[in-house]
N, C-alpha and C positions, 0 to 999 in steps of 0.2 A: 522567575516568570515576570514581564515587564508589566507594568501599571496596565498597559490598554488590553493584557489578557484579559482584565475582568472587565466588568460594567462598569468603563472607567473612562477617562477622558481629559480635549484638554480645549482649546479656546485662542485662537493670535491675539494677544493684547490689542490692539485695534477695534478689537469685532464685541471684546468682552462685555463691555460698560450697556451695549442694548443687545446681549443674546449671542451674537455672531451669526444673523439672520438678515437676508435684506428684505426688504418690501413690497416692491414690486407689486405683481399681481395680486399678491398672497393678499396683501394688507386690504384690498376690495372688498376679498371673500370672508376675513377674519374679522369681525368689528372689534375681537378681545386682544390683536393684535398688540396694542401698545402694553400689557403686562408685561411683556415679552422683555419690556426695557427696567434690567436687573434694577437698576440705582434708580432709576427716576424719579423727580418728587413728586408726580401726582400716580404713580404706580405704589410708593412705598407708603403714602399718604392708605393709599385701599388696601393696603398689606397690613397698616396701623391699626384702621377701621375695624377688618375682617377680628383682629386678633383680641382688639379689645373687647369685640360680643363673645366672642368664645369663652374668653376667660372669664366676662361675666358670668355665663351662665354654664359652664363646669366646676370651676370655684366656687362656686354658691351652692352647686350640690355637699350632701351631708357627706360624702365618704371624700371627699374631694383632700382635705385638709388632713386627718390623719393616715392617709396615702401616705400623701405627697411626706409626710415627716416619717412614717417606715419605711417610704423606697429613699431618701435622705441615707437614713441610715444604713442601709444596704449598700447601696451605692459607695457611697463613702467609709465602708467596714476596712480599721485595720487589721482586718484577717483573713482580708480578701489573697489570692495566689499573688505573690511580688515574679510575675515571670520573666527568666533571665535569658541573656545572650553573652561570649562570651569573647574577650575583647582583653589579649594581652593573660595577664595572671589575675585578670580581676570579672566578677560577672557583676553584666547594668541590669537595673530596670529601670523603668520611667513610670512613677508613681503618682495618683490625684487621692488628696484627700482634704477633708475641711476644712485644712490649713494650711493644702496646695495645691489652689482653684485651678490654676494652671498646670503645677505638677514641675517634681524634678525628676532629673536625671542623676540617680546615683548609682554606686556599687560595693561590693565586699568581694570577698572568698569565696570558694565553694567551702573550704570545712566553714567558713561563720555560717552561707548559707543553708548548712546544716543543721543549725539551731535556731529553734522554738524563737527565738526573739537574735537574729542577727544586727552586727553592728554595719551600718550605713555610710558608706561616705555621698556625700553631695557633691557632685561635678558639677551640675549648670540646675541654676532655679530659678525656673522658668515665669513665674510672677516678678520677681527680685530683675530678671533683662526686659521683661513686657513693660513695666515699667519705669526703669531705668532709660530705655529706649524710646518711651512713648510709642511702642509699636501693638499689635492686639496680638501679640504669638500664641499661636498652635503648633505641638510640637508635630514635626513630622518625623524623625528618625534617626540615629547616622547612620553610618557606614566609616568603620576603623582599618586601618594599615595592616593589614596581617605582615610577622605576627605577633608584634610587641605591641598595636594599638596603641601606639602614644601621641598618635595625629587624628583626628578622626574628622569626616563630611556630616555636620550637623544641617539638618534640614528642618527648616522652619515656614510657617503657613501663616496668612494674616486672615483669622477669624475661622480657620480650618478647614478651606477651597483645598482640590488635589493640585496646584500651583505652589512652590517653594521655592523658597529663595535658599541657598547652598553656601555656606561658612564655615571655614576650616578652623577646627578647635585644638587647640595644645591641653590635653588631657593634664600633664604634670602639674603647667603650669595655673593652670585652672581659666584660661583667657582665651578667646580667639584671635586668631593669628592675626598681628597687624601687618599689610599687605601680603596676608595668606591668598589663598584658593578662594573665591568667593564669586557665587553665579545671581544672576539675577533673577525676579523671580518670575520662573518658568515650570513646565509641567515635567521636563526632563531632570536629567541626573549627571551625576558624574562617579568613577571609579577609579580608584587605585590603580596605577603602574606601579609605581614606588615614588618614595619620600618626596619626589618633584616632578612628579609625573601624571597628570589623569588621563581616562577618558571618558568624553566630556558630550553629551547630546545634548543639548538646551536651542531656547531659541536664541540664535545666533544673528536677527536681522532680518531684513527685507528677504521672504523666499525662503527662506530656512526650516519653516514648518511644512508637513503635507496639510491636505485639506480635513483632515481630522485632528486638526491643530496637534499635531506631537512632531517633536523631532525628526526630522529626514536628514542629517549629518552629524557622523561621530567625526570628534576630532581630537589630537594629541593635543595637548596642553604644558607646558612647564613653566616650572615655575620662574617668578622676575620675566615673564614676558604675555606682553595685552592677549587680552582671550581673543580678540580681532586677529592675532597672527596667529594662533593655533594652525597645526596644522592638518588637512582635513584630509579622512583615511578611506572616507566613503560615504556615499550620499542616492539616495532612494529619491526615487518619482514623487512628487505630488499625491499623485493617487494611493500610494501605498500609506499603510498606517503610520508605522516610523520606524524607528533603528532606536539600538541601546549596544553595548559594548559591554566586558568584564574580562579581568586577569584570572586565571585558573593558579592559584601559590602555593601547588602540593608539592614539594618537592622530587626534582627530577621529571616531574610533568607541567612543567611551568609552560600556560602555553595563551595567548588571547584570542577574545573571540569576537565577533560582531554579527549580529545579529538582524536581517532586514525584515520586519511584520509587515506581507503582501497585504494581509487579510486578517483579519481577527482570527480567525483559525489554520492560516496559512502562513508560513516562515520560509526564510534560508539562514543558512548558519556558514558563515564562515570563517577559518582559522587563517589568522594574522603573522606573518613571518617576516618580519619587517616593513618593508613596501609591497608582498606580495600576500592575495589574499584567496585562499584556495577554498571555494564552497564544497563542504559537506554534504555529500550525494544523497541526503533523505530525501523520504517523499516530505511535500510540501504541507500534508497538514500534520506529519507527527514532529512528536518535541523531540529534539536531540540534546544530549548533553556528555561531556565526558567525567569518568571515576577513575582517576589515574591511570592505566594504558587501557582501559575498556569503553567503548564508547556506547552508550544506552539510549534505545529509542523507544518509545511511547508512539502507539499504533493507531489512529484513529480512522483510519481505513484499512482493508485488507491490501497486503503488500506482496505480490509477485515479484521475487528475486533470489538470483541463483539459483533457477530449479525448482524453486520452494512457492507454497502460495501462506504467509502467515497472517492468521487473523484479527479485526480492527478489533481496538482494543490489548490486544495483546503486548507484552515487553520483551525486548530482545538486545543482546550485548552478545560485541565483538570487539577483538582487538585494536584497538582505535589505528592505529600506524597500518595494519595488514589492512584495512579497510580502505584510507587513502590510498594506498595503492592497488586498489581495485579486488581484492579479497571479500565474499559475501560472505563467509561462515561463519552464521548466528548462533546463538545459545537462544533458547526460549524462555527467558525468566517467570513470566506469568502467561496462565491460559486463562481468559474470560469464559465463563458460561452464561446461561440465561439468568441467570441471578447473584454473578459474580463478578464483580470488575476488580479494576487497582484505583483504590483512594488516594495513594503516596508513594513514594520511595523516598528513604534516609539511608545515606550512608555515611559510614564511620571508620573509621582507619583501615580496619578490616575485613568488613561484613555490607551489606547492602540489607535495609530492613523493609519489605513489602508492608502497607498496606492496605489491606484487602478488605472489600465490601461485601460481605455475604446478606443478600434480603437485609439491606440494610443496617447491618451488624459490623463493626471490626474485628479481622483477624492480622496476627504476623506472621509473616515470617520472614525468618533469615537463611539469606544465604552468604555462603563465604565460597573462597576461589582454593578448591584445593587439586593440586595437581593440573593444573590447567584448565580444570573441569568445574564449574558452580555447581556446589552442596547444598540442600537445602532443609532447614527443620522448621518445626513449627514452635513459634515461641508462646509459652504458657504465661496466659494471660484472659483477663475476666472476657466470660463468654457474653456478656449483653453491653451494651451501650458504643460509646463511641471513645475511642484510641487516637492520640495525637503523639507523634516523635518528634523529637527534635536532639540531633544530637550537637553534645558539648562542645568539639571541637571535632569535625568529619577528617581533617587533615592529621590530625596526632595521637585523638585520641577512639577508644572502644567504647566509652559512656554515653549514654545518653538519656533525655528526661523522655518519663511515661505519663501520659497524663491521661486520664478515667474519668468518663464523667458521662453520666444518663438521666432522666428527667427528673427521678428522684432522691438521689444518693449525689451526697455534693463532690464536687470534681477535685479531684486526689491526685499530687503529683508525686512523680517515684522516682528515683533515681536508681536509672540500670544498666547491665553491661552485656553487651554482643558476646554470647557464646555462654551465658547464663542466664538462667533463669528467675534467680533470687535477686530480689529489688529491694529498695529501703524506702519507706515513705518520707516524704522531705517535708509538704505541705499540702494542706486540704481546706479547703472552705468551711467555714460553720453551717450547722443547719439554720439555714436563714427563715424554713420554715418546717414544720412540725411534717415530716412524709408520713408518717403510719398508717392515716387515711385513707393513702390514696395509693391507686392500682395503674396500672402501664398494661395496653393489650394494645398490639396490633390486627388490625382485621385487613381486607383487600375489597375494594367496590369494582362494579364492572364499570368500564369506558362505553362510548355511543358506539366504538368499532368492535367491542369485546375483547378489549385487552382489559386484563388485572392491574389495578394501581392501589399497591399500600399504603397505609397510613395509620400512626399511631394515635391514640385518645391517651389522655391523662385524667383523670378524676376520681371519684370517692369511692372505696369502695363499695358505699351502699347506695350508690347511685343507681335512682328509680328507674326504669325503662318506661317513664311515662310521657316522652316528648318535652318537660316543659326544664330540660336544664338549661341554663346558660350557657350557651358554647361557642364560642370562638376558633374558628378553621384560620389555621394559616399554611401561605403556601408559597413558592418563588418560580418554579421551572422554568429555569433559562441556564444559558451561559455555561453547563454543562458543570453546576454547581449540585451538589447533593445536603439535601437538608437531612438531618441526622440527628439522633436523639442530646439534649444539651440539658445542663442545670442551672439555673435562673430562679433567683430572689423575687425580681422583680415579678413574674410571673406568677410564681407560689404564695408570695404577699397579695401581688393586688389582683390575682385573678382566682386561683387555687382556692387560697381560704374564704372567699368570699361564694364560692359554690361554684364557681366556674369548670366547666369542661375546656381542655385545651385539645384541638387535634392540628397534627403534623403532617400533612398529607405529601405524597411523593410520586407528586407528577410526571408524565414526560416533558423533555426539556431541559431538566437538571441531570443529571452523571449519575444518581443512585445506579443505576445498571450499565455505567458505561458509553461511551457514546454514541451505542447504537438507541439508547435509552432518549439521548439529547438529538440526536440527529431528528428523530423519529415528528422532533418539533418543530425543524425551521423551514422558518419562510412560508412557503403556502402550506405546509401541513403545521402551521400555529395553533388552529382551532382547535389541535387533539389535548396541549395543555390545557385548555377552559374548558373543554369537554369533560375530560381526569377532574379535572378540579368542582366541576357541577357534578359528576357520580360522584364523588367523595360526598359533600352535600348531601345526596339522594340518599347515598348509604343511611348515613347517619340519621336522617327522616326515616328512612326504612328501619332502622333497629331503633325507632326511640328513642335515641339517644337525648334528641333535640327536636323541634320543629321550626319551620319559618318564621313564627313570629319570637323565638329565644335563639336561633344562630346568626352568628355575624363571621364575617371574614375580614382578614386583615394580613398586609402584604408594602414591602415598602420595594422601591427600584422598580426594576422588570417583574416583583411581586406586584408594586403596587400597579403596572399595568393588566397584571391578570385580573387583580381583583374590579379593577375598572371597569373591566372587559364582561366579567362576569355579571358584575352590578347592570349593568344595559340590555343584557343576556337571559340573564333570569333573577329578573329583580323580586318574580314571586317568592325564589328559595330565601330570602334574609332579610333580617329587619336591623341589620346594622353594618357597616362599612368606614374599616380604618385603612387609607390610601397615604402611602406614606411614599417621602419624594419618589414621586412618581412619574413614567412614560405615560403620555395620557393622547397627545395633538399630535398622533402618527402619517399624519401627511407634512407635518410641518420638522419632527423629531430629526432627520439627516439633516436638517440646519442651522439645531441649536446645539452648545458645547458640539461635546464630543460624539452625537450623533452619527454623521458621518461613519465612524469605525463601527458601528453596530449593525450596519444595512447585511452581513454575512447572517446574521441573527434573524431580521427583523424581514431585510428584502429593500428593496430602492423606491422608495413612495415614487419618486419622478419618473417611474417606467411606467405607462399607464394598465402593461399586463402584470403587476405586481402590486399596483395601486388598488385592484380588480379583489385581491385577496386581504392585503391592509384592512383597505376601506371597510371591509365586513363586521372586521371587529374594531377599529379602533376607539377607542371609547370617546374623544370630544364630536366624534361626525356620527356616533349612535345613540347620544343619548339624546331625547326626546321630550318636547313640553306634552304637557297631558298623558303622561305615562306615571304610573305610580312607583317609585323606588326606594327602595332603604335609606332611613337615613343615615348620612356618610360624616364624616371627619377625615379633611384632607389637611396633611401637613407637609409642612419643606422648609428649606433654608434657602436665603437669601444669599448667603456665600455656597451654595453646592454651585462649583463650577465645572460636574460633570452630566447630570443629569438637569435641566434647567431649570428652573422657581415655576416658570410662564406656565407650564404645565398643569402646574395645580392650577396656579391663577384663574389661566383661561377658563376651566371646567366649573371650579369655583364659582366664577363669571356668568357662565352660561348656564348655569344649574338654576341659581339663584335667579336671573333672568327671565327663564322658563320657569320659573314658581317653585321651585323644588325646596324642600327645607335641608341646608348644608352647613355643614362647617367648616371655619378654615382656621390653622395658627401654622405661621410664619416663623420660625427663629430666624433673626438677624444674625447670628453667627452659625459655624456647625458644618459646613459643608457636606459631604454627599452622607455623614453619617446623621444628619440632622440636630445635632450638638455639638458641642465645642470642651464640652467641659461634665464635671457628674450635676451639677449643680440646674444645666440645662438637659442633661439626662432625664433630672429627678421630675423637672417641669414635663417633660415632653410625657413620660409614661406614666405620669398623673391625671394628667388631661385624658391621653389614651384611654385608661385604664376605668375611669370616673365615667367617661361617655361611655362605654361599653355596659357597664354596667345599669347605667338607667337607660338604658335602650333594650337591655335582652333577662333584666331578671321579669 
């Protein structure tokens, strides 16, 4: 899936340095306009300002200090999951710990990785080239040669923006390639052809991006010759999001593909045969992809074809070749219900592993092609929490990691194989914090339209039913993301033990139910997520859980615009709010970063019959002087260069302005995850974690 599926994004170098925003009128109406200018000196001068009261006066709180040195230790745990990928005969991770702030890139074996204490090689260490280079690196990723992996596209970030710069690394040799592969730094990528070959989407120049700053031209590349002569295999409109490229290296289905993103939810796929590029006849908003001669599509609308009408949501696989030549006879891999979607598919040499979201729950299953017909069983595994696959090698081999992990039981990785059922525990987390205490219950609140929306609580089990616990709601619904049960240190240290209620609530707008779940939220039906999300609230007032003056909510991205949303909304339910890089200035949001590509989400501020609907909720044009609201804690980064900084700024701005009592801390590094590092982790969810608490005990 390309970077701009998610809540992601990207920025023309030109535009970067003040937002990628121009002025115009806007700036008459906006007096907070000039935050807006990322770097500026008298903007990061009020980013300085904002952050040094904060940290006065959370720091100076009594819990503040031995937080911040347990979640240290957390954070920084040598016994945290080393999770691998698998690249030639050897498996990487990219590892941070206290004495590697930045972090390496190393690897081993699978049989080492089978033991209790495996032996390590170091490939690239990343403090040792940050400053060897005098550069700030943030690691971003590779991408290795299948399938010996002895060349790999290392991707690197300065101060950890979705922007990287692309360096081709000699794995043996332990160096990067002098006059290797090497892209500048842009929001796109490159992929393997072979040993002298990419393809290549980056910014290429004057025109090269659409207007959601991403890539609109793949192009061949070889090697010993300027990336200016590349040559170019296909190129998307302006308007459209962008295009990305990739080699399918299964053998005997060796085939390329390219990929044009109309819409954030809308694609074409086309297969590459030299100069000729033949689009794959799906509908436009499901995903396509092939599994060696079958080709698999993922349903996000009902699909009338050959006869048939199959339902959104649903999976279906046919013979990819019979297909191109105009052949419709599907298999139905998965059927949705009202409380069942598909979270995944993994495949591996032989089998395809589903899965499946039941009320919020993971299930597998597999299936295999036998006789020309997919078989299917269900694969035995823990009936609560949440299931992630990933398999070893999908091209060669049947293995693959299981990984288990739910609110209170720490996450446990297995290694196991397609067509059995018995797994081996490999690695597991320490108990970072004492579970015995505490109980896991899902309940369901009603919405303002009388729909059900679940949500988990975590807390003690002898937790009073007398309104006065501390609780913290969090939430995200967007983007057709499903929030799911997860195990966290940081949470059980600094919220858990200290008395805290945690609840997980599962809105529309995220994918828990499938896309009719996320559908049900965009654009002018937005209000029904802050709706979900205020009966969540209500619930919990209604069974004592909590009351207004002990619950807070807390939400970062397109959370942190619920929570905004909500804070303006009914500021009577809460007496605290953490808004974390946040969407906040939705008449201005299509014009900074990567805005633009979210208008399928969000709707076109600049249509004035969509503005009609924005404007209702957008939280910098709702909130109000002489209104009474929670006090809030907003944060960001100063390198996120997909969601933009201004956002907090502005509100910040205007909060404080209008008398409000606010907070704000800025990390200078970190981009869209709001750190850079565990060490800025450790600060960020201290501060968090400290204001929550002398606000809701």
């Amino acid at each position: 899936m390309r970077a701009y599926r998610k809540l992601a994004g990207d920025v023309p170098r030109a535009q970067a340095a003040v937002g990628g925003g121009h002025a115009g009128a806007d700036a008459d109406l906006d007096p907070y306009q000039w935050l807006e200018d990322v770097t500026g000196d008298k903007p990061l001068a009020w980013v300085r300002r904002h952050n040094a009261a904060t940290r006065h006066e959370i720091e100076g709180r009594a819990q503040f200090a031995p937080m911040h040195a347990r979640l240290k230790t957390v954070l920084n745990s040598s016994e945290r999951i080393p999770y691998v990928s698998k690249n030639g005969a050897h498996y990487y991770n990219f590892w941070r710990d206290a004495g590697h702030v930045r972090g390496i890139w190393r690897r081993t074996t699978l049989a080492q990785f089978q033991l209790a204490q495996p032996d390590w090689e170091t490939v690239i260490d990343l403090d040792w080239l940050a400053e060897a280079e005098r550069e700030n690196w943030v690691w971003g990723g590779a991408s290795c040669l299948y399938p010996l992996g002895q060349r790999c596209l290392v991707s690197l970030s300065r101060g950890g923006g979705d922007a990287h710069v692309v360096r081709e690394y000699d794995i043996e040799r332990r160096a990067f390639v002098e006059d290797g592969f090497m892209l500048p730094e842009a929001k796109g990528g490159a992929s393997w052809i072979d040993l002298d070959t990419l393809l290549v989407s980056t910014d290429f120049g004057a025109g090269s991006l659409t207007n959601s700053g991403y890539p609109r031209m793949v192009k061949e590349w070889r090697r010993g010759t300027p990336l200016a002569q590349a040559r170019t295999l296909y190129e998307a409109t302006p308007d459209d999001l962008g295009v990305g490229a990739y080699r399918d290296f299964t053998p005997g289905y060796e085939r390329q593909f390219i990929e044009r993103q109309s819409g954030f939810y809308s694609s074409e796929l086309f297969l590459r045969s030299g100069d000729t590029l033949t689009r794959i006849a799906k509908p436009d908003d499901a995903n396509a992809y092939t599994v060696r001669d079958q080709l698999i599509i993922e349903l996000r609308s009902d699909w009338r074809v050959g006869g048939k009408t199959y339902p959104q949501g649903a999976l279906l696989a046919t013979d990819f070749v019979d297909f191109l030549a105009g052949g419709r006879d599907f298999e139905q891999l998965f059927t949705p219900t009202p409380t069942k979607s598909l979270d995944g598919l993994t495949a591996t040499r032989g089998a395809l592993l589903l899965n499946e979201l039941e009320n919020v729950r993971n299930r597998i299953v597999e299936l295999r092609r036998i006789d020309g017909r997919w078989q299917r069983r269900a694969v035995d595994a823990p009936a609560f929490g949440t299931l992630e696959l990933s398999a070893l090698d999908p091209i060669d081999s049947d293995q693959y990691f299981l990984t288990v992990t739910d609110f209170l039981n720490p996450t446990t990785m297995y290694l196991a194989q397609a067509g059995d059922d018995a797994r081996a525990s490999l690695k597991a987390l320490p108990a970072f914090f004492d579970a015995r205490p505490y109980t896991v219950q899902q309940f369901e609140a009603r919405s303002a339209d009388g729909v059900g929306v679940p949500y988990f609580v975590i807390m003690a089990r002898d937790t009073k039913l007398d309104g006065k616990n501390p609780t913290v709601l969090y939430g995200y619904g967007g983007f057709e993301v499903s929030m799911k049960p997860f195990y966290s240190g940081v949470t059980g240290e600094a919220w858990l033990n200290n008395g805290g209620v945690y609840v997980l609530a599962n809105i529309r707008g995220g994918g828990e139910f499938g896309p009719r779940w996320h559908q049900a939220a965009l654009k002018e039906q937005r209000q029904r997520a802050y709706d979900d999300f205020i009966a969540v609230a209500q619930d919990l007032i209604a069974r004592r859980l909590s009351s207004p003056r002990h619950l807070g909510i807390m939400g970062g991205s397109n959370g942190g615009l619920l929570v905004g949303a909500v804070m303006v909304q009914r500021p009577d339910l809460f007496n605290a709010v953490v808004c974390q890089v946040p969407l906040l200035d939705m008449r201005r949001y299509s014009k900074l970063l990567a805005g633009a590509s979210w208008m399928d989400e969000y709707g076109d501020p600049d249509d004035p019959a969509q503005w009609t609907y924005i404007g209702k909720y957008s939280p910098y044009h709702n909130v109000k002087a002489g209104r009474s609201y929670p006090r809030a804690l907003f944060t960001t980064s100063t390198r996120d260069d997909r969601v933009h900084p201004g956002h907090a700024r502005k509100m910040v701005a205007k909060m404080r302005d209008q008398g409000h009592d606010v907070l704000y801390w800025e990390n200078l590094e970190g981009g869209h995850a709001g750190a850079a590092n565990n060490d800025q982790q450790t600060q960020m969810w201290a501060l968090t974690y400290t204001f929550l608490l002398n606000q809701l005990q």
